[in-house]
ROPA-168018 format. One record per residue (C-alpha): z, x, y. Coordinates in steps of 0.02 Angstrom, whole numbers, plus 50000, padded with zeros to 5 digits. Last residue first. Layout:
N
ZXY...
// end
This chain:
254
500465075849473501995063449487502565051649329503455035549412504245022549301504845002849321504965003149496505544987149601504764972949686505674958549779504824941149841505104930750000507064936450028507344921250167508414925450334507084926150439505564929050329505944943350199504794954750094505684966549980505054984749905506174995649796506185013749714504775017749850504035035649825504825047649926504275062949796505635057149696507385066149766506985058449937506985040549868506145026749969506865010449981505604999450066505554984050196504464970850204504824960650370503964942550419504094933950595502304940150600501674944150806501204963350755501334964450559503214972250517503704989150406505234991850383506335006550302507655011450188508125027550150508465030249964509835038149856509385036249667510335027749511509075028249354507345025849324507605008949266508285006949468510015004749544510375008749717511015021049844510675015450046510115024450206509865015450362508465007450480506905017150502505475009150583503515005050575502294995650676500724987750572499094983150645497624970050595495854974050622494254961750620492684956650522493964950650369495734960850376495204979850404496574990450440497574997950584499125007850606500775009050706501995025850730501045041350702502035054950627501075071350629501715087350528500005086950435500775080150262501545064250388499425064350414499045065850252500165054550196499765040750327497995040750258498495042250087499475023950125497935017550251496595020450104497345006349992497104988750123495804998050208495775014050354495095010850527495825028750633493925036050681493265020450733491855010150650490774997850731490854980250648489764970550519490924960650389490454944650314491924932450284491974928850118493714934850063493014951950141491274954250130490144970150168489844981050328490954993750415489835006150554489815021050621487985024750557488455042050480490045037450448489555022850329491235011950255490775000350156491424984350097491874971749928493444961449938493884946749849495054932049907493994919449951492704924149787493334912949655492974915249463494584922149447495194941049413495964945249589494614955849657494944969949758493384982549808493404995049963492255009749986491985027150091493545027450180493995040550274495655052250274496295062650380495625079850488496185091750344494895082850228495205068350106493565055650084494185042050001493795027349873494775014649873495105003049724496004986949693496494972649551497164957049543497474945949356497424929249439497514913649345499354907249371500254899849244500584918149170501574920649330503104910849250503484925949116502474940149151500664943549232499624959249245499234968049406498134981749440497924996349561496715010149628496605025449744495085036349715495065052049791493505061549849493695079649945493095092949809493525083649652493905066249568495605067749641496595051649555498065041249629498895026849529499625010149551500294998149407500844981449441501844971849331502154952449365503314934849361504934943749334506314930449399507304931049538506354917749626505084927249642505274946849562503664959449544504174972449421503294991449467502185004649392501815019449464500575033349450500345048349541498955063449585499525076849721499345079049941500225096249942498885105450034499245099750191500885107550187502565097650217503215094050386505135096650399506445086550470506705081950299507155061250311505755060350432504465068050353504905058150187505325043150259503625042150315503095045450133503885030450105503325019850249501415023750164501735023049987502435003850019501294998950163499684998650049500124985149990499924970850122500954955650090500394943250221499764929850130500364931349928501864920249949501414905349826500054917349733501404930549672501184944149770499824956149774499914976449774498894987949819498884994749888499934972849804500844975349973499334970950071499234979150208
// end
C-alpha cells in the first residue's frame, strides 16, 4: 500500500510506502482494542490532513478524505502539496478510488494516482469489471490484464475494505493489492500501547505494524481509540533507520 491511500513519501524513500495501510491497521486497532465489532452500518465520511517529516524536517501535507456519493459508491481520494525542502521536487501526487460498499465488502470499480509531472512511470489508471472478472488498465506503465478475485482491492480501496470487514466483526490478518499486472500482500500485528503528542492534542494510541511479505521494511501506526482509530502517527523504518515520519495535523469525522 502505498502510504501516501494514499499517501506518497518524499521521492528519495517513496518505494514501498503504501497508503492505504494507515486507515486500514487503525481501524484494526479499533476491533481489537474494543473487543467489540461495530455495526455495519457505521462505515462514515472523514478527512485528514497530515505533516510528512524526512530528515526531521516538514517537506509535505497530505490531505485524505472519504465521500458517499449515494446508494453503495464511495469515493476515497488524497493529495499532497509540498513544504519547505520538498518544493525542489516536482511532484504534487494525488489518488482516487472509487468503491462499491455492500454488506459483503468492498469492490473496486476505478483506480487513478498521478503524481503531478509530465511522467507516466509512476501513474495509475485501471478498472475493475465484475461482470467480466477481470483488472485491465496501466499501472506505472506496465499494462494490466489479469483475472479478478473476490479479495483484490487497490492502493485506497484496501483501507475501507478492511473497515468494513473489522465493521463486520471479521478480522482478517494479511491482504492483497494490485502493484503493476500482479498482487502484493501485507501481514499485520499489534505491538504495544503508547500516549503521544499531536496538534490535535495529547491522545492514547495503540501502535501497530504493518510489513510487505519478504521487505526488511516496517511502517507502523499510532491509532487513537478516543478518535474514531484514526492514525495520530505513521513511521516507516528499515532496520534500525526511521525512513520518514507522518503525523496529523486535524481530523473532522462525518
Amino acid at each position: 500500500m502505498r502510504i501516501a491511500v494514499a499517501w506518497r513519501a518524499p521521492p528519495a524513500q517513496r518505494r514501498g510506502t503504501r497508503a492505504g495501510v494507515a486507515l486500514a491497521s487503525a481501524i484494526l486497532c479499533a476491533t481489537m482494542a474494543t473487543g467489540q465489532p461495530a455495526r455495519a452500518d457505521e462505515l462514515k465520511p472523514f478527512e485528514a490532513t497530515y505533516a510528512w517529516m524526512w530528515h526531521g524536517m516538514t517537506v509535505a501535507v497530505s490531505t485524505v478524505k472519504l465521500e458517499h456519493q449515494g446508494d453503495d459508491t464511495w469515493v476515497y481520494s488524497s493529495k499532497s502539496s509540498p513544504r519547505g525542502l520538498g518544493k525542489m521536487f516536482s511532484q504534487r501526487p494525488t489518488q482516487k478510488s472509487v468503491m462499491r460498499v455492500t454488506d459483503k465488502g468492498v469492490q473496486p470499480l476505478s483506480y487513478d494516482a498521478d503524481d503531478g509531472t509530465g511522467s507516466t512511470k509512476r501513474d495509475a489508471h485501471v478498472k475493475f469489471d465484475w461482470d467480466s472478472g477481470r483488472v485491465t488498465g496501466v499501472y506505472e506503465d506496465v499494462k494490466v490484464d489479469m483475472p479478478l478475485h473476490p479479495d483484490i482491492q487497490d492502493d485506497s480501496s484496501i483501507q475501507i475494505a478492511l473497515m468494513v470487514e473489522l465493521l463486520a466483526g471479521r478480522e482478517p490478518q494479511k491482504f492483497q493489492m494490485v502493484d503493476k499486472n500482479t498482487v502484493r500482500e501485507y501481514g499485520y500485528h499489534r505491538e504495544r500501547e503508547e500516549p503521544i503528542d499531536t496538534d490535535v492534542g495529547k491522545t492514547n494510541t495503540i501502535v501497530f505494524g504493518a510489513q510487505k511479505t519478504g521487505s526488511p521494511r516496517v511502517t507502523r501506526f499510532w491509532c487513537a481509540p478516543s478518535r474514531g482509530f484514526i492514525p495520530m502517527r505513521v513511521e516507516q523504518k528499515k532496520d534500525d533507520e526511521v525512513q520518514w515520519t507522518m503525523q496529523v495535523q486535524s481530523v473532522t469525522r462525518g
